[in-house]
N, C-alpha and C positions, 0 to 999 in steps of 0.2 A: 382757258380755265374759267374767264369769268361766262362766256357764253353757257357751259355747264353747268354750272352753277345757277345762272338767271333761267337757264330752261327749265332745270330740274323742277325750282321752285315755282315756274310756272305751270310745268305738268304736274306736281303736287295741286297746286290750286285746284286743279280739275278735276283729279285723281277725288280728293277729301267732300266733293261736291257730288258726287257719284250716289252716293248711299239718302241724299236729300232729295232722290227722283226714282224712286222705287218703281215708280210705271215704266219707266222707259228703262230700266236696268230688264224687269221684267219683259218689255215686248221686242228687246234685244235680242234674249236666248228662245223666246216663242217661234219668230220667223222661222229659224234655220229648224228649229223641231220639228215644224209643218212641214219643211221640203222634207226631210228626212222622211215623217211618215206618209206624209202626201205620195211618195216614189215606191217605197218601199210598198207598201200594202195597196196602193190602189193603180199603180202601173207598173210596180215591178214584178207581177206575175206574165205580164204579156211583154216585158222586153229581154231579150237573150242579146249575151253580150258575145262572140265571140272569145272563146280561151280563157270562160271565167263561167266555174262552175253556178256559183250565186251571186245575182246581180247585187247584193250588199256590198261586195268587197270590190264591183266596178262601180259603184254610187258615192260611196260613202268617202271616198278622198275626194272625188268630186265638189261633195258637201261640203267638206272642210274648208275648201280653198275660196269654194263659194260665197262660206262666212266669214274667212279671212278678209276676202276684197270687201262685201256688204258694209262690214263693220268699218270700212274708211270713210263709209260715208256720213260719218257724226262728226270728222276732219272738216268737213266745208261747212256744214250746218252748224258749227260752233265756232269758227273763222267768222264766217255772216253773222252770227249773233253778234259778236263783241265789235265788230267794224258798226254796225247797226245803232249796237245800244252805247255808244260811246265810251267805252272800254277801252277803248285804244288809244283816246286821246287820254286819256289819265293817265294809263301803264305808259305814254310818250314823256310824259311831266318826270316820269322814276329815272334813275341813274341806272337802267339795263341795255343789255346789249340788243339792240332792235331784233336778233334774227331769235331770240330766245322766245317770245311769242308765239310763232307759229312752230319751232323746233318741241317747244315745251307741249303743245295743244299735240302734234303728230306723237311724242312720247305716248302721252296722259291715253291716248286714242290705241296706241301699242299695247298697252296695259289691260285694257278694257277686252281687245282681240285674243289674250293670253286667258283670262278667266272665259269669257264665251267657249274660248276651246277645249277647256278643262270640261266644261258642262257638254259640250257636242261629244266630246269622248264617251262619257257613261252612255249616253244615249244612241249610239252608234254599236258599242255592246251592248245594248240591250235590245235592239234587233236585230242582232248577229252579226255582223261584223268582228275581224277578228283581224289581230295583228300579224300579219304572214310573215313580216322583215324580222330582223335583230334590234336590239334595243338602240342601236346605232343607226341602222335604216331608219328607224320610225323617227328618231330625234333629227336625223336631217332633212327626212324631207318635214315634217313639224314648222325647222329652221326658217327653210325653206319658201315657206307658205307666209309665216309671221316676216318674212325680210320683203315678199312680196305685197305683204298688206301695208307693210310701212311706203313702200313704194308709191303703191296708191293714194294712200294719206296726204303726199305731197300733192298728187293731181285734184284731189279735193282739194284740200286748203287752195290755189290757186281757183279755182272756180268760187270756191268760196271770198275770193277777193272781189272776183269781179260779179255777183251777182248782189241788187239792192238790197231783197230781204232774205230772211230766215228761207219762207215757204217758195223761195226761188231756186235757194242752193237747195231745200229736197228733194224738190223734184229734177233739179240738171242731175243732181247726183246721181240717180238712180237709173236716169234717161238710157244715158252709155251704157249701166252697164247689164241691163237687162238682156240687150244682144249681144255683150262680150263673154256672157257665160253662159247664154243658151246656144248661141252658136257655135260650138265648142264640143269636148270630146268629155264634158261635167256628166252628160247625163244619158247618152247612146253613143254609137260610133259613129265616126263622120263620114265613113263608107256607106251609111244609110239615107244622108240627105242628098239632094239634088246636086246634079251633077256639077253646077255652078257654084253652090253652096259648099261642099269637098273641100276646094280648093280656098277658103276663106279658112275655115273652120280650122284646117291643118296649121294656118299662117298664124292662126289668135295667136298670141302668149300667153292666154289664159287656158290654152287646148296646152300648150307645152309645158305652165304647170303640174296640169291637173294628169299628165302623164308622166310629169318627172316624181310626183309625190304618190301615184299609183303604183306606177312599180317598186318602190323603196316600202310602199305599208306593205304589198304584196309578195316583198323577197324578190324583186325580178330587176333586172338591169335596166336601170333609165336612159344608160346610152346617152347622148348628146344633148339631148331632153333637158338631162341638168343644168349641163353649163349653158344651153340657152338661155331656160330659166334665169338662171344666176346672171348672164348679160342683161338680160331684158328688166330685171329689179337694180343693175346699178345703171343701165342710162337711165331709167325713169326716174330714179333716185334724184342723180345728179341735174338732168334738164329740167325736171320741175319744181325741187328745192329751188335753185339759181332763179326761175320765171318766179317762184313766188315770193321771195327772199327781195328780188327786183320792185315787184308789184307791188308789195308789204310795205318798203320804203319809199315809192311815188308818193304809196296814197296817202302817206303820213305826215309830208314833209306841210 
């Protein structure tokens, strides 16, 4: 109970700080807009998806999933801040549960993911994109997507322990995962890449999101898809919580 409690209020913390950086709330929902219309209008007349009449409805859960993971990357960037600017030795002085910290920073970061998607929705209908599941489909694979960005949040926050400064964790951050979601099934099929490449692309678990939350926007059976998905966000869950929760308490002691 009291770890709940110490989290909460320290994802509150972050949560109320939000609204005091209007540029970076701002260049938050800009990215994912760009991909959006960067694909849409300027390559998605020349790429055909196999068994999908308009390439919006193979793109656009793509995107989603794509801003779900992006969006963990403010988890290590704000881990590095507070290790950095001595934050941590203060919040060590307070009577909290040590893993509330980084539990609270991962909330605060969930939260953040939940409004970006709210905003990626209007704008995914408003270049056509269209809901093909039931209100039950769309809300699980939604689930889905937000259980996997929480995932990530953890593997941030640990990089974000171990790197010196701010403009260190940005850019690891981002390192990984520029190949984990271009090589993948986000944005063509992975029938189309090299022959070598196939075989990566099939194995991502970011290819077995982005098909488990395609066919559930699309009304189509995700098949096994799911529950890999759903493995593959709780060992992440649980191996990088545990390394950074470890990590968190070396560096503090």
């Amino acid at each position: 109970m009291r770890l709940l409690q110490d989290s909460w209020t320290e994802a509150w913390r972050h949560l109320i700080a939000i609204p005091r950086s209007p540029d970076l709330v701002l260049f938050t929902f800009l990215q994912p807009i760009m991909f959006v219309l960067l694909f849409v209008y300027v390559f998605g007349g020349s790429l055909v998806v196999p068994g999908y009449e308009r390439y919006e409805q193979y793109l656009i859960p793509g995107v989603f999933a794509q801003t779900a993971l992006w969006g963990s990357a403010f988890t290590g960037v704000g881990v590095a801040e507070d290790m950095t600017k001595g934050l941590i030795d203060r919040l060590r002085s307070l009577p909290i549960h040590p893993a509330s910290v980084l539990v609270g920073r991962t909330i605060s970061d969930f939260v953040r993911n939940i409004v970006t998607f709210v905003v990626m929705i209007a704008v995914a209908v408003a270049v056509g994109f269209r809901f093909g599941g039931s209100v039950g489909e769309s809300l699980l694979a939604t689930l889905l997507l937000f259980t996997f960005a929480y995932a990530f949040s953890w593997v941030q926050a640990y990089m974000g322990l171990w790197v010196r400064s701010v403009e260190a964790a940005n850019s690891a951050g981002f390192i990984w995962m520029f190949p984990l979601t271009f090589v993948s099934s986000a944005y063509v099929d992975p029938e189309n890449m090299p022959d070598w490449l196939t075989p990566v692309a099939d194995a991502n678990p970011f290819t077995v999101l982005t098909n488990a939350g395609r066919a559930l926007y699309n009304d189509r059976d995700p098949g096994s898809d799911l529950w890999l998905a759903l493995a593959w966000a709780a060992g992440i869950t649980v191996v990088f919580a545990t390394l950074s929760i470890r990590r968190f308490s070396a560096s503090t002691r």
